[in-house]
ChimeraX commands (.cxc) that place a marker at each C-alpha (Angstrom):
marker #1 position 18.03,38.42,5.20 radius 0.5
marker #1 position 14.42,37.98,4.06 radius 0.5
marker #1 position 15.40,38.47,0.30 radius 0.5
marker #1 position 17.74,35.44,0.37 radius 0.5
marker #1 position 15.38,33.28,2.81 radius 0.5
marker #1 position 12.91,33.66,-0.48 radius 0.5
marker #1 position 15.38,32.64,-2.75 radius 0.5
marker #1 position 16.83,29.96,-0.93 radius 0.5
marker #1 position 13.00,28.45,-0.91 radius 0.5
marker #1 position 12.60,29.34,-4.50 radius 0.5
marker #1 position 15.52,27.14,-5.38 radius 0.5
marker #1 position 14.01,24.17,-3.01 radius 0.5
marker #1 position 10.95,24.61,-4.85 radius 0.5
marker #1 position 12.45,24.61,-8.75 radius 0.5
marker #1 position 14.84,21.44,-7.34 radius 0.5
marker #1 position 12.00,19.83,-6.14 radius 0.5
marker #1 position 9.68,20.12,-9.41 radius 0.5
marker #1 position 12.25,19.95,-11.91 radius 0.5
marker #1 position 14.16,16.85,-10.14 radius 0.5
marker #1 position 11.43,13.80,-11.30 radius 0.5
marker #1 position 11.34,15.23,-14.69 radius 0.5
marker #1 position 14.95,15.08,-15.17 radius 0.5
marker #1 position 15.17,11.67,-13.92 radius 0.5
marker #1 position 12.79,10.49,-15.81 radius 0.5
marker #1 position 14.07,11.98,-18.90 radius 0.5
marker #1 position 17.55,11.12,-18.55 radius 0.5
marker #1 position 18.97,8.30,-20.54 radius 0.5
marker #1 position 20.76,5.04,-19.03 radius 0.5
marker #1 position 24.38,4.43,-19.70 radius 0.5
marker #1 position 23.70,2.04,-22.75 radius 0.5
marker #1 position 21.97,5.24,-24.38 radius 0.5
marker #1 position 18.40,3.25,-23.93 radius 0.5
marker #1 position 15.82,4.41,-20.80 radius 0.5
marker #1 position 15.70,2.47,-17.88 radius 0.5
marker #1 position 13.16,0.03,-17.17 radius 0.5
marker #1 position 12.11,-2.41,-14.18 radius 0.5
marker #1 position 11.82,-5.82,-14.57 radius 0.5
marker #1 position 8.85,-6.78,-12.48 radius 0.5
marker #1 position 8.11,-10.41,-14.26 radius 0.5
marker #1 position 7.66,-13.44,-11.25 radius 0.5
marker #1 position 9.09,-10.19,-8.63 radius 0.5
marker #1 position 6.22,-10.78,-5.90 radius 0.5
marker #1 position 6.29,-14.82,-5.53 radius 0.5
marker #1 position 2.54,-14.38,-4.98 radius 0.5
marker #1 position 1.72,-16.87,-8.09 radius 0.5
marker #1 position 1.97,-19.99,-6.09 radius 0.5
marker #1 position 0.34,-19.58,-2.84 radius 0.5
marker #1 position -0.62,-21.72,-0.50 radius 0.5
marker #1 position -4.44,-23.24,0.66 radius 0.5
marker #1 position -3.94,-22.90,4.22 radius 0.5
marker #1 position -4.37,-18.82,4.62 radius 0.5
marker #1 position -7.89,-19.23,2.27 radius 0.5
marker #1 position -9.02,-22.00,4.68 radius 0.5
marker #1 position -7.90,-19.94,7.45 radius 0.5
marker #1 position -9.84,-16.78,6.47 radius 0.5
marker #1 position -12.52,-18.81,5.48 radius 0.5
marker #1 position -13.05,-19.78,8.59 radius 0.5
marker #1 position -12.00,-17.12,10.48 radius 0.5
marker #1 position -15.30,-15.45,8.57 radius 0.5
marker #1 position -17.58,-18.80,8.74 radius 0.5
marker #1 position -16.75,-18.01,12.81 radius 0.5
marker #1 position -17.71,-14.34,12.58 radius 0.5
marker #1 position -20.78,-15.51,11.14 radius 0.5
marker #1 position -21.75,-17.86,13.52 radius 0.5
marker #1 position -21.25,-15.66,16.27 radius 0.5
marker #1 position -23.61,-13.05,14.83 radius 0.5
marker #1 position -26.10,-15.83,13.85 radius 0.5
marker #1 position -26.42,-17.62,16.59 radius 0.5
marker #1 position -27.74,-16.04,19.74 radius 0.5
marker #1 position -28.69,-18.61,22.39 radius 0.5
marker #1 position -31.43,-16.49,23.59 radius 0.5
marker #1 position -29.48,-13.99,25.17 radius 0.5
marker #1 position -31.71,-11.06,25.29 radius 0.5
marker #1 position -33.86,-12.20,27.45 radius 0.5
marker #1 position -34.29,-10.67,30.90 radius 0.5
marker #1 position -32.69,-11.80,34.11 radius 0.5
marker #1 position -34.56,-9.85,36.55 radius 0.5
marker #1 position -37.15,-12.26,38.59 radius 0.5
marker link #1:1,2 radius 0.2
marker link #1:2,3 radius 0.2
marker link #1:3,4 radius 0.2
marker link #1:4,5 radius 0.2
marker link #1:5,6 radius 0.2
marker link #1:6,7 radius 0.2
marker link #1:7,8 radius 0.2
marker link #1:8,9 radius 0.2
marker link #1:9,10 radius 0.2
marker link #1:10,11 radius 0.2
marker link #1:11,12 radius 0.2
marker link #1:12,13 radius 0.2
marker link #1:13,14 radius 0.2
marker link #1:14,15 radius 0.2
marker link #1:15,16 radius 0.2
marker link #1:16,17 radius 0.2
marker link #1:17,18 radius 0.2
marker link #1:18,19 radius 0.2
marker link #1:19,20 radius 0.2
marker link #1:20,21 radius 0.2
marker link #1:21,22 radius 0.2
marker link #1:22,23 radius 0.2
marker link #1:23,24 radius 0.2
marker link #1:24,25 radius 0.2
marker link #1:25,26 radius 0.2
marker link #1:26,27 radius 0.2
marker link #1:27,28 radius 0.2
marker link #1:28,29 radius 0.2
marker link #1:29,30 radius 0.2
marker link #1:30,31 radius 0.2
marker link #1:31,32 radius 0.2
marker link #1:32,33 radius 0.2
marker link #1:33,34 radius 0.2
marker link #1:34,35 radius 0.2
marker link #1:35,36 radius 0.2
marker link #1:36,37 radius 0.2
marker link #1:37,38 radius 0.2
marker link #1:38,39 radius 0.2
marker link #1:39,40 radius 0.2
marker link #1:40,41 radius 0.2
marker link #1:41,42 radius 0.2
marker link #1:42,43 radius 0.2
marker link #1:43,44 radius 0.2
marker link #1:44,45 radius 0.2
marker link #1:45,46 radius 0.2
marker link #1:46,47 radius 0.2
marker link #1:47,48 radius 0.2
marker link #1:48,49 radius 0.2
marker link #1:49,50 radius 0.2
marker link #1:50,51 radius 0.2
marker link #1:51,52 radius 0.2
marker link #1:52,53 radius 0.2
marker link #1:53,54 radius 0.2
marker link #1:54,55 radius 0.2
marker link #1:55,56 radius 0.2
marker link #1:56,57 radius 0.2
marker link #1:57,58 radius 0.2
marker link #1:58,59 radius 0.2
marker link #1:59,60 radius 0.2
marker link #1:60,61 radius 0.2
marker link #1:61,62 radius 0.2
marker link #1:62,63 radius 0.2
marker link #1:63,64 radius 0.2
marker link #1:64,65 radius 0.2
marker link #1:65,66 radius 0.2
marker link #1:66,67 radius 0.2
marker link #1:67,68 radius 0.2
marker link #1:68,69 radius 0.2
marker link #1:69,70 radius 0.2
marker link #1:70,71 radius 0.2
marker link #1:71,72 radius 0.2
marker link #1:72,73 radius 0.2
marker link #1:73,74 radius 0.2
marker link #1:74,75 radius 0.2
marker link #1:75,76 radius 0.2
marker link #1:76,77 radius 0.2
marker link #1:77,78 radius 0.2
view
């Protein structure tokens, strides 16, 4: 039982190294490799103003906040 539990994970282990290498070795059907076109993929050329104004302000706020401090640490007691 233990002999073929170690071959059964041998075999998981050879499929599991040798599988990327053969896929990336093997030829497409035209006899050329495969490649990705990735050219205009992410629509990310053309983006809008409003999310920079928005995280411009968003960190003109955060600065504010820390910047201005009305005082605050002054004590209360009387």
């Amino acid at each position: 039982m233990i002999f073929w539990k170690k071959v059964a994970i041998s075999v998981a282990a050879t499929s599991m190294i040798v599988s990327p290498m053969a896929a990336s070795a093997a030829l497409a059907v035209d006899g050329t490799r495969a490649t990705t076109v990735t050219d205009g993929q992410n629509e990310l050329e053309g983006s809008s103003w409003l999310p920079i104004l928005l995280g411009l302000a968003i960190v003109a706020g955060g600065i504010w906040l820390v910047v201005d401090d009305n005082n605050d640490d002054e004590p209360v007691s009387p």
